[in-house]
MOPAC internal coordinates of N, CA, C and O (Angstrom, degrees):
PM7 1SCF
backbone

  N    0.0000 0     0.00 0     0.00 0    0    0    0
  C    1.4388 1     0.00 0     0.00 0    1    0    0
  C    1.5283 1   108.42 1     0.00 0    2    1    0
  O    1.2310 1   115.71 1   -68.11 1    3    2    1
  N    1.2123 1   125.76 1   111.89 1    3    2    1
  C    1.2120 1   130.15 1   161.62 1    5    3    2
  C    1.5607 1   122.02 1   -83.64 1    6    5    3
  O    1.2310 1   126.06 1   -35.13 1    7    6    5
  N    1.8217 1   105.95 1   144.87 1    7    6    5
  C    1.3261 1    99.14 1  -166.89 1    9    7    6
  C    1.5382 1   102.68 1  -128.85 1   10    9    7
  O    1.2310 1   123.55 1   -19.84 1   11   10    9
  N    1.4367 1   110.81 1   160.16 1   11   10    9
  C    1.7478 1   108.80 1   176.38 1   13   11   10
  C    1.1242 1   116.89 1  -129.87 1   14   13   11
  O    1.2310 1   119.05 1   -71.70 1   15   14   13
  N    1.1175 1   119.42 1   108.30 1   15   14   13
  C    1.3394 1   146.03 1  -179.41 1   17   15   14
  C    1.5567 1   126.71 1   -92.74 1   18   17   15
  O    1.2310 1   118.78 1   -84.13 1   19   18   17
  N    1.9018 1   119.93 1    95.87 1   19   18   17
  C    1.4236 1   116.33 1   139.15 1   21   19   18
  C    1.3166 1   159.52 1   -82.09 1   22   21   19
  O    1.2310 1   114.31 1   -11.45 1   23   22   21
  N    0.9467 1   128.38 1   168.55 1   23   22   21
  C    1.5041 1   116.33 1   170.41 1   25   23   22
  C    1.4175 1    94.52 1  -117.43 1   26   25   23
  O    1.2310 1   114.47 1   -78.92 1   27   26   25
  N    1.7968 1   128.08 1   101.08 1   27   26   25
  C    1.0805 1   119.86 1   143.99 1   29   27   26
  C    1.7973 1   129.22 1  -105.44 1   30   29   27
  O    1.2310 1   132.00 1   -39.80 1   31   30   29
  N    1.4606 1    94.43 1   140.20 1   31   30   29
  C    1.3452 1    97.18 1  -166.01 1   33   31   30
  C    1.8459 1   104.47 1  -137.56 1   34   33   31
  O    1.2310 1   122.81 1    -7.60 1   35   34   33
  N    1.4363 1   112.21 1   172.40 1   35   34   33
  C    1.4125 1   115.51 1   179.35 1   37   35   34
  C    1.6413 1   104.96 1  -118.67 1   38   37   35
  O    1.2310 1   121.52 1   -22.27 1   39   38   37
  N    1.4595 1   114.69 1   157.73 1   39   38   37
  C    1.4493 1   120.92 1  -146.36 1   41   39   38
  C    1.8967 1   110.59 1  -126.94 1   42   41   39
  O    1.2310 1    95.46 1    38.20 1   43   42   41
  N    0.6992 1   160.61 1  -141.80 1   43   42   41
  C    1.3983 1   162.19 1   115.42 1   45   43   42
  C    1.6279 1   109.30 1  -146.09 1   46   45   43
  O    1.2310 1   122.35 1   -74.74 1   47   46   45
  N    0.9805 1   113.10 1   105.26 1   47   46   45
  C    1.7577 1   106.00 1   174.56 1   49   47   46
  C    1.4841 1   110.03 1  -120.34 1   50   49   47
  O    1.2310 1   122.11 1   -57.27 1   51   50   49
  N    1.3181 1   113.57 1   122.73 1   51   50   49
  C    1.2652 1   126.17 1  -172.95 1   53   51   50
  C    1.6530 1   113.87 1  -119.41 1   54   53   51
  O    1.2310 1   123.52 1   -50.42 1   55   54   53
  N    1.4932 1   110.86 1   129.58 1   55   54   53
  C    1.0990 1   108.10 1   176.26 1   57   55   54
  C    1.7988 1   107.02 1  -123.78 1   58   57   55
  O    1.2310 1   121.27 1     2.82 1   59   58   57
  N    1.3343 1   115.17 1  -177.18 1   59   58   57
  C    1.4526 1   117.86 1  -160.18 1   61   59   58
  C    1.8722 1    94.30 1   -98.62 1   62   61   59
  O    1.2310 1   123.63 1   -42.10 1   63   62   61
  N    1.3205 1   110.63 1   137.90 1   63   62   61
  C    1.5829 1   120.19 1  -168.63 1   65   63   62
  C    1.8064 1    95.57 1   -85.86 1   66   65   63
  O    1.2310 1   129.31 1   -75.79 1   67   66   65
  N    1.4685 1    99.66 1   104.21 1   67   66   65
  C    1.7526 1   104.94 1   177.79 1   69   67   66
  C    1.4214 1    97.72 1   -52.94 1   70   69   67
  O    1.2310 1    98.61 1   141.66 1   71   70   69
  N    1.1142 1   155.96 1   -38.34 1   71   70   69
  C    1.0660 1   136.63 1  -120.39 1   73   71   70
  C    1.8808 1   101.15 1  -100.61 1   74   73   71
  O    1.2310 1   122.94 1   140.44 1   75   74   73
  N    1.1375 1   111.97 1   -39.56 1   75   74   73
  C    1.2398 1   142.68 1   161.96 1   77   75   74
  C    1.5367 1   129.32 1   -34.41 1   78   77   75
  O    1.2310 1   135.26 1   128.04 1   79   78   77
  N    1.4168 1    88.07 1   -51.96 1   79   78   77
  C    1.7938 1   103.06 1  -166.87 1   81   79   78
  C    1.2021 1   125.03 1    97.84 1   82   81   79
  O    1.2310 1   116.75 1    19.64 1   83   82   81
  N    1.9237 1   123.79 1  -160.36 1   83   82   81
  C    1.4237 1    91.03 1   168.07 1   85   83   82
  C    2.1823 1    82.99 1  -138.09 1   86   85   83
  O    1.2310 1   137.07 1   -94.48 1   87   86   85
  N    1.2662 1    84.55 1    85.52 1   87   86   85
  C    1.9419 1   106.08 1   170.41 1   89   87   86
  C    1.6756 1    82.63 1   -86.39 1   90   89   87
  O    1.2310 1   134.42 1   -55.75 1   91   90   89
  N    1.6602 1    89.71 1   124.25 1   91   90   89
  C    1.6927 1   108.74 1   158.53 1   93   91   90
  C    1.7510 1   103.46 1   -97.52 1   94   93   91
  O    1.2310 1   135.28 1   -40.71 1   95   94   93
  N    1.4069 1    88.04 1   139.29 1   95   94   93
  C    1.3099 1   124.40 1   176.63 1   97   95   94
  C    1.3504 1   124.18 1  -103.10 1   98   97   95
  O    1.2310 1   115.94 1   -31.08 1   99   98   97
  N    0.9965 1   125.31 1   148.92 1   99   98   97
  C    1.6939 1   132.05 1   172.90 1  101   99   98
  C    1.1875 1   102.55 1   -72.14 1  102  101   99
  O    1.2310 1   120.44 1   -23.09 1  103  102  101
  N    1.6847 1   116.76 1   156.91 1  103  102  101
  C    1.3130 1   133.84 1  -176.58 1  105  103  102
  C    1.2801 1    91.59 1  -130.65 1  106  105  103
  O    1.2310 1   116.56 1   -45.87 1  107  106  105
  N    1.5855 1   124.14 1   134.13 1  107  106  105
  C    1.8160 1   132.06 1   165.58 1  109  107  106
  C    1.1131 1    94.07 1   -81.09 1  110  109  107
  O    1.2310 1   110.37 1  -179.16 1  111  110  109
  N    1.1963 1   135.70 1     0.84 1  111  110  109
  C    1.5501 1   111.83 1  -156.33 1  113  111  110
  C    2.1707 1    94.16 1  -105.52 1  114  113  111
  O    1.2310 1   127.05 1   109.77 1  115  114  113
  N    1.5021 1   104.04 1   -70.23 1  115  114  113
  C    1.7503 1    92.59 1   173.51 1  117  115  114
  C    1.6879 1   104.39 1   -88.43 1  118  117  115
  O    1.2310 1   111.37 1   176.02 1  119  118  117
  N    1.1520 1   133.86 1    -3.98 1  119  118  117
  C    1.4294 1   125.65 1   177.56 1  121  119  118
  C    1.4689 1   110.95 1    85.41 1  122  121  119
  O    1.2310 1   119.82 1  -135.65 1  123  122  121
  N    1.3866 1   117.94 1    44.35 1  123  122  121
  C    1.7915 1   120.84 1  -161.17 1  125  123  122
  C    1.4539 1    97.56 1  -129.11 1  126  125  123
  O    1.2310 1   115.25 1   -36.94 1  127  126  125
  N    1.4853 1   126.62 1   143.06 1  127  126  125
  C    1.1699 1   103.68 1   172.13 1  129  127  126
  C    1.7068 1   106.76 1  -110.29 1  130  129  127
  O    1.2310 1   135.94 1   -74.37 1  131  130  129
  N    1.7370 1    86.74 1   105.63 1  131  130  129
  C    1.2891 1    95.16 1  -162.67 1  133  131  130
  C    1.5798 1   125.59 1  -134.59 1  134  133  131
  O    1.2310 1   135.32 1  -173.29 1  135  134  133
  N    1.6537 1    87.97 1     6.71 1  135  134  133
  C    1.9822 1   102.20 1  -168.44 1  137  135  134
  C    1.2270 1   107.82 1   -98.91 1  138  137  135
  O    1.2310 1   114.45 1   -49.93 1  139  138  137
  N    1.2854 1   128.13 1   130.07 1  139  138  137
  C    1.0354 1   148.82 1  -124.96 1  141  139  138
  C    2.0378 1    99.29 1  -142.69 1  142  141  139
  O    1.2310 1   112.40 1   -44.46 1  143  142  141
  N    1.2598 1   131.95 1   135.54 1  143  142  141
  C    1.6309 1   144.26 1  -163.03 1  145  143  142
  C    1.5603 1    79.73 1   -87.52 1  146  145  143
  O    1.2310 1   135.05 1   -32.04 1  147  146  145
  N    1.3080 1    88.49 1   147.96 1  147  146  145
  C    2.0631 1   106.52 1  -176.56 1  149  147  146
  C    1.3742 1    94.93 1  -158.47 1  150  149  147
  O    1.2310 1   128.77 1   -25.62 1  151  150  149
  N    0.9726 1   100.70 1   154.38 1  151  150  149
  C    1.7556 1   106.63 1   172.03 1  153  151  150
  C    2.0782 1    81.67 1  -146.48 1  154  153  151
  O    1.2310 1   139.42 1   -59.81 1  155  154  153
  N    1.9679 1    79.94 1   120.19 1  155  154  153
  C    1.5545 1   130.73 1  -160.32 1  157  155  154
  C    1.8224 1    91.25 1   -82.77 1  158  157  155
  O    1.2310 1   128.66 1   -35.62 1  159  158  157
  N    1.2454 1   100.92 1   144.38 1  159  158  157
  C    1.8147 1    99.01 1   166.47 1  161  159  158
  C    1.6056 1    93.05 1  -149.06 1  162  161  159
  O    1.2310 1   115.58 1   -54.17 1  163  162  161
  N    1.5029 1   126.00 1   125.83 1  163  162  161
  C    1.2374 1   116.93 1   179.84 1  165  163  162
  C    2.0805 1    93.61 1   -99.08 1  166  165  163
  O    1.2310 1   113.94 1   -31.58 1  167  166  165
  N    1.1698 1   129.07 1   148.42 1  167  166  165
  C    0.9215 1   125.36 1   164.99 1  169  167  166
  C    1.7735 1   118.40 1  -153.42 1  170  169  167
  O    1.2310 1   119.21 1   -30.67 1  171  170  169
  N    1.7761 1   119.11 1   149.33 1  171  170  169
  C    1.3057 1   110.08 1  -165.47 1  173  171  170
  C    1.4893 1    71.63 1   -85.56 1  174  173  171
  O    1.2310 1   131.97 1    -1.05 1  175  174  173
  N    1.8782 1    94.49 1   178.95 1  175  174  173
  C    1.2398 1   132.20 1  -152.40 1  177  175  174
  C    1.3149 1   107.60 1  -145.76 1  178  177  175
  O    1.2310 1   118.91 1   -46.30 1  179  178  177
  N    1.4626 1   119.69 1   133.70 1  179  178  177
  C    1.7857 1   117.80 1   179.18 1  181  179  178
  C    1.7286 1    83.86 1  -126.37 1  182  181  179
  O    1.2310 1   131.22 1   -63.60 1  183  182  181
  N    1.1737 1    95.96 1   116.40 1  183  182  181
  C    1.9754 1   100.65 1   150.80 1  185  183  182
  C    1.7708 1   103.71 1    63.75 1  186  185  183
  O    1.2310 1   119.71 1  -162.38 1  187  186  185
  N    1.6167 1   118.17 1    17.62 1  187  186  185
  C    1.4556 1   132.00 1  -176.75 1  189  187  186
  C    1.3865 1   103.10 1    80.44 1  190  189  187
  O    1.2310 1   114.03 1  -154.46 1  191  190  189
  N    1.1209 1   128.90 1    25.54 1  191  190  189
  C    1.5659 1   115.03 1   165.65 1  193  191  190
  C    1.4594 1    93.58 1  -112.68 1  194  193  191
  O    1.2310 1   120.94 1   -20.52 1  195  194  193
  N    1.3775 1   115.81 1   159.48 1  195  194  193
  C    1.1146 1   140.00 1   173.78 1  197  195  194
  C    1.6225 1   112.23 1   -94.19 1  198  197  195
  O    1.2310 1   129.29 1   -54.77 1  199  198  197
  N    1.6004 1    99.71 1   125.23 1  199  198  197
  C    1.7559 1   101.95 1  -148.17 1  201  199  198
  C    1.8301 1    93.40 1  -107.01 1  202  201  199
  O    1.2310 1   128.60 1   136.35 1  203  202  201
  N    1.6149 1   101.04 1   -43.65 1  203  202  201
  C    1.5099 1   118.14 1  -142.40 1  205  203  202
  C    1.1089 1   108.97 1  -134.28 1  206  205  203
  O    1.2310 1    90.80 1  -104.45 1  207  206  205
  N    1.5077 1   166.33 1    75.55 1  207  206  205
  C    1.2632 1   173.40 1    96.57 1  209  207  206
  C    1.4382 1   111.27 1    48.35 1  210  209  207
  O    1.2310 1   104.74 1   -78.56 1  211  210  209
  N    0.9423 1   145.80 1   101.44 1  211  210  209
  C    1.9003 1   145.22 1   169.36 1  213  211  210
  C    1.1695 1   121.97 1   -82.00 1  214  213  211
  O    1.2310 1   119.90 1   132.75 1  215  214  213
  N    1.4224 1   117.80 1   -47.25 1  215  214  213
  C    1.2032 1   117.15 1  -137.11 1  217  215  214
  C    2.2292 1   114.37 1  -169.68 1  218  217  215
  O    1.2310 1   128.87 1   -69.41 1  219  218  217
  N    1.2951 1   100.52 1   110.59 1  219  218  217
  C    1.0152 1   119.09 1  -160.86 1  221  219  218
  C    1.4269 1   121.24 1  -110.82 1  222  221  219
  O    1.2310 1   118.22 1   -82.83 1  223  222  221
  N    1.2436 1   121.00 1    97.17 1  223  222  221
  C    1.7170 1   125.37 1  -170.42 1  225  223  222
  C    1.6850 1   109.88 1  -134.56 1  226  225  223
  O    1.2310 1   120.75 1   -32.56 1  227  226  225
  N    1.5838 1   116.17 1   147.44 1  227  226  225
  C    0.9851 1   101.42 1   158.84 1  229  227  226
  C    1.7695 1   116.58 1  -116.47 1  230  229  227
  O    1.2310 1   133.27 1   -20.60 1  231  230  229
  N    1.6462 1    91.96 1   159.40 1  231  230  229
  C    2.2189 1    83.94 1  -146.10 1  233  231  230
  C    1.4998 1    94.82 1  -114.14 1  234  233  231
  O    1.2310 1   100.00 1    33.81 1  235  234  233
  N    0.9550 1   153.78 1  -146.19 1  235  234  233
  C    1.6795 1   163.52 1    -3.06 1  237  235  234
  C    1.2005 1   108.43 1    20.97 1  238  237  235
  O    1.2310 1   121.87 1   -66.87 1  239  238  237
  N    1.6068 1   114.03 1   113.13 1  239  238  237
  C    1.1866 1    97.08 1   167.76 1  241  239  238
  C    1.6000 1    92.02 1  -143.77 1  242  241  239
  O    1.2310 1   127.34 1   -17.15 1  243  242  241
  N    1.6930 1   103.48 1   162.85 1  243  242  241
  C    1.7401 1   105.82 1  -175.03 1  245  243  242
  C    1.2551 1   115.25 1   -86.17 1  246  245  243
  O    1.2310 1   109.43 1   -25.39 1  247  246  245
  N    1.3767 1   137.42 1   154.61 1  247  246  245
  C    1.3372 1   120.75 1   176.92 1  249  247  246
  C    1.6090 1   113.38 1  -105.92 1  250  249  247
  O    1.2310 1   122.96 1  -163.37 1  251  250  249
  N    1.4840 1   111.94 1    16.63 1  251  250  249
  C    1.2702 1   105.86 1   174.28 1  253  251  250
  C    1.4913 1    94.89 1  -136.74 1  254  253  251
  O    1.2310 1   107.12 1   159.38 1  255  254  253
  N    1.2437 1   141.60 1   -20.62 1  255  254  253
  C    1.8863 1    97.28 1   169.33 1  257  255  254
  C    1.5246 1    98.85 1  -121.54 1  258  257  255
  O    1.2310 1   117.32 1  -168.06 1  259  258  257
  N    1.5370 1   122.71 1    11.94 1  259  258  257
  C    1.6591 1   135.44 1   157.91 1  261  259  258
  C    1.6988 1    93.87 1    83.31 1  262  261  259
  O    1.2310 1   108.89 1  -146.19 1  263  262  261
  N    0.9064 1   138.40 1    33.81 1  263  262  261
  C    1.3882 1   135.62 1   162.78 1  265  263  262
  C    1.5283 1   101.96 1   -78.42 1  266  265  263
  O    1.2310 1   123.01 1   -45.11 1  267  266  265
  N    1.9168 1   111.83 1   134.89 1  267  266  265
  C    1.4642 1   117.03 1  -173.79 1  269  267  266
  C    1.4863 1    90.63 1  -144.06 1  270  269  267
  O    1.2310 1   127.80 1   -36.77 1  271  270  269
  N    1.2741 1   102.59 1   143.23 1  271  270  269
  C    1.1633 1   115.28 1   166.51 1  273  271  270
  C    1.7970 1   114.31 1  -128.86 1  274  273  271
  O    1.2310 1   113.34 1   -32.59 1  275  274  273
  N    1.5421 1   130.20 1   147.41 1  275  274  273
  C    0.9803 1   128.55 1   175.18 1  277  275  274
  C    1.8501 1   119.39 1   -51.89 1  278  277  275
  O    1.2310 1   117.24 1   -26.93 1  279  278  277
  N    1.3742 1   122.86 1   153.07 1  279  278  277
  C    1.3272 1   127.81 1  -170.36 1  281  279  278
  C    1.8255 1    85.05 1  -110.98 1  282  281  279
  O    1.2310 1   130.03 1   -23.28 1  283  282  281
  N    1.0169 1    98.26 1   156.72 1  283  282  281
  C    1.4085 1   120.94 1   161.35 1  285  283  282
  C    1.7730 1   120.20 1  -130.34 1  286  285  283
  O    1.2310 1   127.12 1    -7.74 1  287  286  285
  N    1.4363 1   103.91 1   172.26 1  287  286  285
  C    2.1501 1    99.08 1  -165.34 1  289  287  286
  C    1.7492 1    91.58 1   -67.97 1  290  289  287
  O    1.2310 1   115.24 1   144.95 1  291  290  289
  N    1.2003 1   126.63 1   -35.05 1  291  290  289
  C    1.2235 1   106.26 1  -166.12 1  293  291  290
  C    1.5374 1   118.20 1   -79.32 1  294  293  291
  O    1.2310 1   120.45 1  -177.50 1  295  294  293
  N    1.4689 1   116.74 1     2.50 1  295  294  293
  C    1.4305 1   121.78 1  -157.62 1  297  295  294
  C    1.4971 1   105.55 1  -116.70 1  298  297  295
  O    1.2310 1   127.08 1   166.44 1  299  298  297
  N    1.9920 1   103.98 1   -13.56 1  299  298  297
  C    1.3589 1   121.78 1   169.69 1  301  299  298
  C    1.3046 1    88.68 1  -102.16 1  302  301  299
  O    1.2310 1    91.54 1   111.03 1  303  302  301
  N    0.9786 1   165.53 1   -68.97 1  303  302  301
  C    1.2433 1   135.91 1  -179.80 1  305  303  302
  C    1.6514 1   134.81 1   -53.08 1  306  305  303
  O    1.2310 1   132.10 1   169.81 1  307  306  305
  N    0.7243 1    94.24 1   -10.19 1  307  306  305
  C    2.1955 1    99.50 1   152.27 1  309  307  306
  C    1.2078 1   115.06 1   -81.51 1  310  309  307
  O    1.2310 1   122.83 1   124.41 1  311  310  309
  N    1.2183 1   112.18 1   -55.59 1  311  310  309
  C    1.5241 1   118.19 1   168.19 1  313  311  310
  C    1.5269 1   114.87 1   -37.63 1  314  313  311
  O    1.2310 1   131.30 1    99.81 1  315  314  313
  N    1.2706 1    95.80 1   -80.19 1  315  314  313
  C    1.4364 1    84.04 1   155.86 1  317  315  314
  C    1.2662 1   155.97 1    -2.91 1  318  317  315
  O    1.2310 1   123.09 1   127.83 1  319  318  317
  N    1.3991 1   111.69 1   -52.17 1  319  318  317
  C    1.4536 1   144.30 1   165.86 1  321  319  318
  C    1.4203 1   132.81 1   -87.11 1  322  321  319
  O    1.2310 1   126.91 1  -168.20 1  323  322  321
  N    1.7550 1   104.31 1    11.80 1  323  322  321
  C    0.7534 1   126.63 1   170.66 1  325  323  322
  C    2.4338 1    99.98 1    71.69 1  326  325  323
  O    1.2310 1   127.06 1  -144.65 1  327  326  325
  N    0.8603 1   104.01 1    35.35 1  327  326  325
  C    1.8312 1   103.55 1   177.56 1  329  327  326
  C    1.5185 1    80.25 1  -114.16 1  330  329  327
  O    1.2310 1   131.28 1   -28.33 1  331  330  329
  N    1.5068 1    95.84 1   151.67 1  331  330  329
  C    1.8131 1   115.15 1   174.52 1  333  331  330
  C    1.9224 1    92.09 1   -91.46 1  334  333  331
  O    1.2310 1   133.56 1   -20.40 1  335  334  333
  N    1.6765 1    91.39 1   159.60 1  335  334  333
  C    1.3494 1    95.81 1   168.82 1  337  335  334
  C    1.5163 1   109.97 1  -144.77 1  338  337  335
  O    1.2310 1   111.57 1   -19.39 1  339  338  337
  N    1.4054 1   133.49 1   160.61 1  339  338  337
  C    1.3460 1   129.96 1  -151.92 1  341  339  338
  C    2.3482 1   103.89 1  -111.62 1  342  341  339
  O    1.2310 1   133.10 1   -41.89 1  343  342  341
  N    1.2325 1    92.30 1   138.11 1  343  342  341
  C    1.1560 1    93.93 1   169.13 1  345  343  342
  C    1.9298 1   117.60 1   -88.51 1  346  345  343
  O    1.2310 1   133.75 1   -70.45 1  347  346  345
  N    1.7560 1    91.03 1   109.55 1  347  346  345
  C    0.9020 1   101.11 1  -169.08 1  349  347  346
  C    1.4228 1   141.45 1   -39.10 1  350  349  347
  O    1.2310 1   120.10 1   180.00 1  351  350  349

């Protein structure tokens, strides 16, 4: 009997939005100002490689208790301008 075996799984890889900078932001969640602009890529996964792409956001997210919240144009454009903005 032969058998076939995957490992499928789902991924989150986040990298930091150049465009932005790196303006720290407040987090509501531990109270740190510590959330940081990412642009989010959700993607499935065969065997830990990244096969298939889903899903495309750019987030706030904290780097110490990982609370993210979605960015919007007006919240990247402060950023922008160097003003902090809060994860909601």
């Amino acid at each position: 009997m032969d058998f076939c075996f995957f490992l499928i799984g789902f991924k989150e890889f986040n990298k930091p939005l150049a465009d932005v900078g790196t303006v720290n932001c407040y987090c509501g969640n531990c109270h740190n100002q510590s959330a940081h602009a990412v642009r989010t890529i959700n993607s499935v996964t065969l065997f830990f490689i990244p096969v298939l792409p889903f899903y495309f956001s750019k987030r706030l997210k904290c780097s110490i208790c990982g609370a993210s919240g979605d960015l919007d144009s007006t919240a990247i454009d402060r950023m922008k301008q160097g003003q902090p903005v809060a994860i909601g």
